[in-house]
N, C-alpha and C positions, 0 to 999 in steps of 0.2 A: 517658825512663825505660823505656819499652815495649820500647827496643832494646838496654837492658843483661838484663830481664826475658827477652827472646826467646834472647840467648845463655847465661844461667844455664839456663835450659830445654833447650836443647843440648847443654851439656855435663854436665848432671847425672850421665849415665850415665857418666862417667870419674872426675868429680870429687863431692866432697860438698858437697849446696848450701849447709852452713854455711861454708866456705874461699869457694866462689864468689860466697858476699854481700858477705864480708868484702875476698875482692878488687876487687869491682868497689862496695864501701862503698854498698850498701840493705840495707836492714832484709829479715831471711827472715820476718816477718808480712806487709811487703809484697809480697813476689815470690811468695807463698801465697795472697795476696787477688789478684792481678794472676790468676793458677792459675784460682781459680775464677770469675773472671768471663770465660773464655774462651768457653766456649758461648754466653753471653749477648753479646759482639761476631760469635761466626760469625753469629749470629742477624740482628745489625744488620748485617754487610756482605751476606747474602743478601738481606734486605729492599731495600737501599739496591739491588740490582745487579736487583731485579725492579721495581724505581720508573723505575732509570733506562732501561729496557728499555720502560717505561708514557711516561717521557716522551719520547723517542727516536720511538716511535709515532706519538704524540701530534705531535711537531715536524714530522714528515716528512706525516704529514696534512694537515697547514700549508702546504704549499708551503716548508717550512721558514722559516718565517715567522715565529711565536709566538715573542715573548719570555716572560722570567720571569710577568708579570702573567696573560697567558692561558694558557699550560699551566698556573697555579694554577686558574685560573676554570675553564678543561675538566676537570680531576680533580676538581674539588668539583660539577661538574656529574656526574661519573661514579660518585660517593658515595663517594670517596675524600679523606678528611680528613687534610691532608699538610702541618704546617707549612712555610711558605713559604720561612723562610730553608733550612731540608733539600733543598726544590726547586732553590733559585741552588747551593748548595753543590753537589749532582748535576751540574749542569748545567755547572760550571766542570770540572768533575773529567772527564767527558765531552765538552766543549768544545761545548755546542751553545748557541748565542744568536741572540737574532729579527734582522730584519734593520733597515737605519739606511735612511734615507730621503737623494734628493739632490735636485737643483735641478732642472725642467725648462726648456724650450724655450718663448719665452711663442708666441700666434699672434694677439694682440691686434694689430687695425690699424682704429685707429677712424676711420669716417667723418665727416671735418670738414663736410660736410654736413647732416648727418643732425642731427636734433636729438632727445638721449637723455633714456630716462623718468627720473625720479628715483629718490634708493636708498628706496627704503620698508624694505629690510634694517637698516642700518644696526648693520652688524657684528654685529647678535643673528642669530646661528646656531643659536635651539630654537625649537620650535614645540610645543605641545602635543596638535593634532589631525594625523593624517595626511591631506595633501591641502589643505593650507593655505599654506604656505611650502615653495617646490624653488628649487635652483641649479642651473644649467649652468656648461658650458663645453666646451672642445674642447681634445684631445691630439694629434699625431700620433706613428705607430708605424712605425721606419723595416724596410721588405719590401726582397728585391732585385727586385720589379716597379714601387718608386716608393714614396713616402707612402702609408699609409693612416691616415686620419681619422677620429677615435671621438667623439659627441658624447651627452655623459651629462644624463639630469635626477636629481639627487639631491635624497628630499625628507626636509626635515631634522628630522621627528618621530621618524624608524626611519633613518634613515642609508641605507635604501635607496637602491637605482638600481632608478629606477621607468620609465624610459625612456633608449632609447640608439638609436644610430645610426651607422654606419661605411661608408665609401665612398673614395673616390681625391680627392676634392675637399674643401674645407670652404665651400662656398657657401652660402647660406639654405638652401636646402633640406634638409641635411645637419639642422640644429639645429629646423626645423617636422617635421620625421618623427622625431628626438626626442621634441618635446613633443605629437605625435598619439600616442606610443606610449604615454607619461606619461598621458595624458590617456584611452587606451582603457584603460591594464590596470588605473586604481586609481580613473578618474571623481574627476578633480579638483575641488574643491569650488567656486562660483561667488566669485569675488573672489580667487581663491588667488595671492598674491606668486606670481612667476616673474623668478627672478632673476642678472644675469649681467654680464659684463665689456661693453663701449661695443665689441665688436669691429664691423666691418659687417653681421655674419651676422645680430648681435642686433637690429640697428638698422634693419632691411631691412622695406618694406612687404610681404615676403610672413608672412615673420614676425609683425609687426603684425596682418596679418590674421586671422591663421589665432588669435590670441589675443584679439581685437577677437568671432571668431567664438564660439568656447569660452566667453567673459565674464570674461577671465583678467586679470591687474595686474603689468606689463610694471615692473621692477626693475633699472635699471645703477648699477654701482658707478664709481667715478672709474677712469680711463684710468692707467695704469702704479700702480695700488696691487692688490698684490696680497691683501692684511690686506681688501678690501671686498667678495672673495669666496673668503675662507680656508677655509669647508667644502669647494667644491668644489678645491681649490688640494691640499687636504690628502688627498681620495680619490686624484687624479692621483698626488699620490706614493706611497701607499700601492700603486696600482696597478704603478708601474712597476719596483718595489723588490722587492714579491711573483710579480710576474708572469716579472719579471727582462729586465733591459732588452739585448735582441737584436738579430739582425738575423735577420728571418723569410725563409726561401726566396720566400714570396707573400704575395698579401694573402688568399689563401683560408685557408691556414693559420695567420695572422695573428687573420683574423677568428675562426676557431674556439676559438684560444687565450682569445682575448678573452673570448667568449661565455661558455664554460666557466668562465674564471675569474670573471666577475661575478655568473651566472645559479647555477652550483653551488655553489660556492666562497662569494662574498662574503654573496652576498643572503643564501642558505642554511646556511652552514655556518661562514663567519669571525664569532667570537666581539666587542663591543664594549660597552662598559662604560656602562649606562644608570642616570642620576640616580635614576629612581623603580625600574627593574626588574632592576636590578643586569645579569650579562655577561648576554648573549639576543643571538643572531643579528639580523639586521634585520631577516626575514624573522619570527622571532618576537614582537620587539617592534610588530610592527603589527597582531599576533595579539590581542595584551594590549591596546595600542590598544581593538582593536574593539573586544574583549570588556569593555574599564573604559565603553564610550561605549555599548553594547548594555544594560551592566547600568545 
């Protein structure tokens, strides 16, 4: 109707709008009501075109990342109360959507040797205190100097990565200077799960040690399931999605990417959806942490 309204508006000036109702059969009360609520739509398309201009912003802060649910969460954190279906409507009309997550590359080679701790995880991925319950694991990131190897501890009160590690190799060593970093920047708590796939890194007496040292509680999931360490399964993707899966010139520039992305970016800045403290950074949620375990 808007488009027979648009052309009686047109041609008013040649013609008389009661001939041009009657040609094109609407009522002249409504093409008089359509009249005046014209100011009232410029009003909502300049609105809609300064929203999508706030969410555009908002996406590209993102690493253009954010779907629908968290450019909601970031405007209601910016004190902008924006029904949600108006946000996906902007968003389709602008074409911007978060990104899909794929499959990666496993590095699991478990030592038939070795004999692995039990899961004490046992698929629960929440913990209530931070410094109680972390996962590993290990990704590699292809550079044209070779593999470079990133080894995470994420601890599953705050989602954080509380400890990492990157180098050309993925030996033991690679996953214990992980968990010394874990263990200097947030002083893990005595008895704290640590938990991970049966690969040899995990299963390796230097490893052992160095958590044997700490007073730490060594956690493997079964061998080719990847559901028995789906928290860290699910940063990796999120990782490689956001970060956007490359081919880096080196591993120097590799590693900085990395850095940035987990240190500014995730810790700090990427938004996720918390049971008790609703969207909060990771960085914030171990904020709240403290301060629920302080008071």
């Amino acid at each position: 109707m808007s488009e027979l309204y648009r052309f009686i508006h047109a041609e008013k000036a040649c013609y008389p709008v009661a001939l041009l109702c009657r040609a094109v059969k609407v009522a002249r009360s409504s093409y008089y009501a359509w009249c005046d609520g014209e100011a009232a739509r410029q009003a909502r398309r300049a609105a809609d075109d300064a929203l999508a201009h706030e969410i555009t912003v908002l996406h590209i802060a993102s690493r253009k990342a954010y779907g629908l649910p968290r450019i909601h969460a970031e405007l209601r954190r910016l004190g902008r109360r924006v029904n949600r279906k108006r946000i996906a409507r902007i968003m389709r009309q602008v074409g911007i959507q978060g990104v899909t997550r794929r499959k990666r590359r496993s590095l699991t080679r478990p030592d038939k040797k070795a004999r692995p701790a039990p899961d004490l995880i046992g698929r629960d991925f929440h913990a209530e205190i931070p410094g109680t319950k972390l996962v590993g694991d290990i990704i590699c990131l292809p550079t044209a100097e070779g593999w470079l190897y990133l080894a995470c501890r994420l601890d599953l009160a705050t989602r954080e990565i509380v400890g990492c590690a990157m180098a050309d190799h993925h030996r033991a060593t690679l996953v214990t200077d992980a968990l010394k970093m874990a263990h200097g920047r947030t002083g893990l708590r005595p008895g704290c799960v640590i938990h991970s796939d049966r690969g040899t890194e995990y299963t390796s007496a230097e490893l052992r040690s160095k958590m044997a040292e700490l007073n730490l509680l060594q956690s493997c999931g079964r061998t080719g399931s990847c559901f028995d360490n789906a928290a860290a399964e699910s940063f990796w993707a999120l990782l490689k999605e956001e970060i956007g899966t490359r081919l880096w010139p080196d591993r120097a520039t590799a590693r900085a990417d990395v850095f940035n992305f987990i240190e500014t970016f995730y810790n700090r800045r990427r938004l996720r959806k918390h049971k008790t403290f609703g969207y909060l950074t990771p960085a914030e949620t171990r904020q709240r942490h403290q301060h629920a375990l302080a008071a």
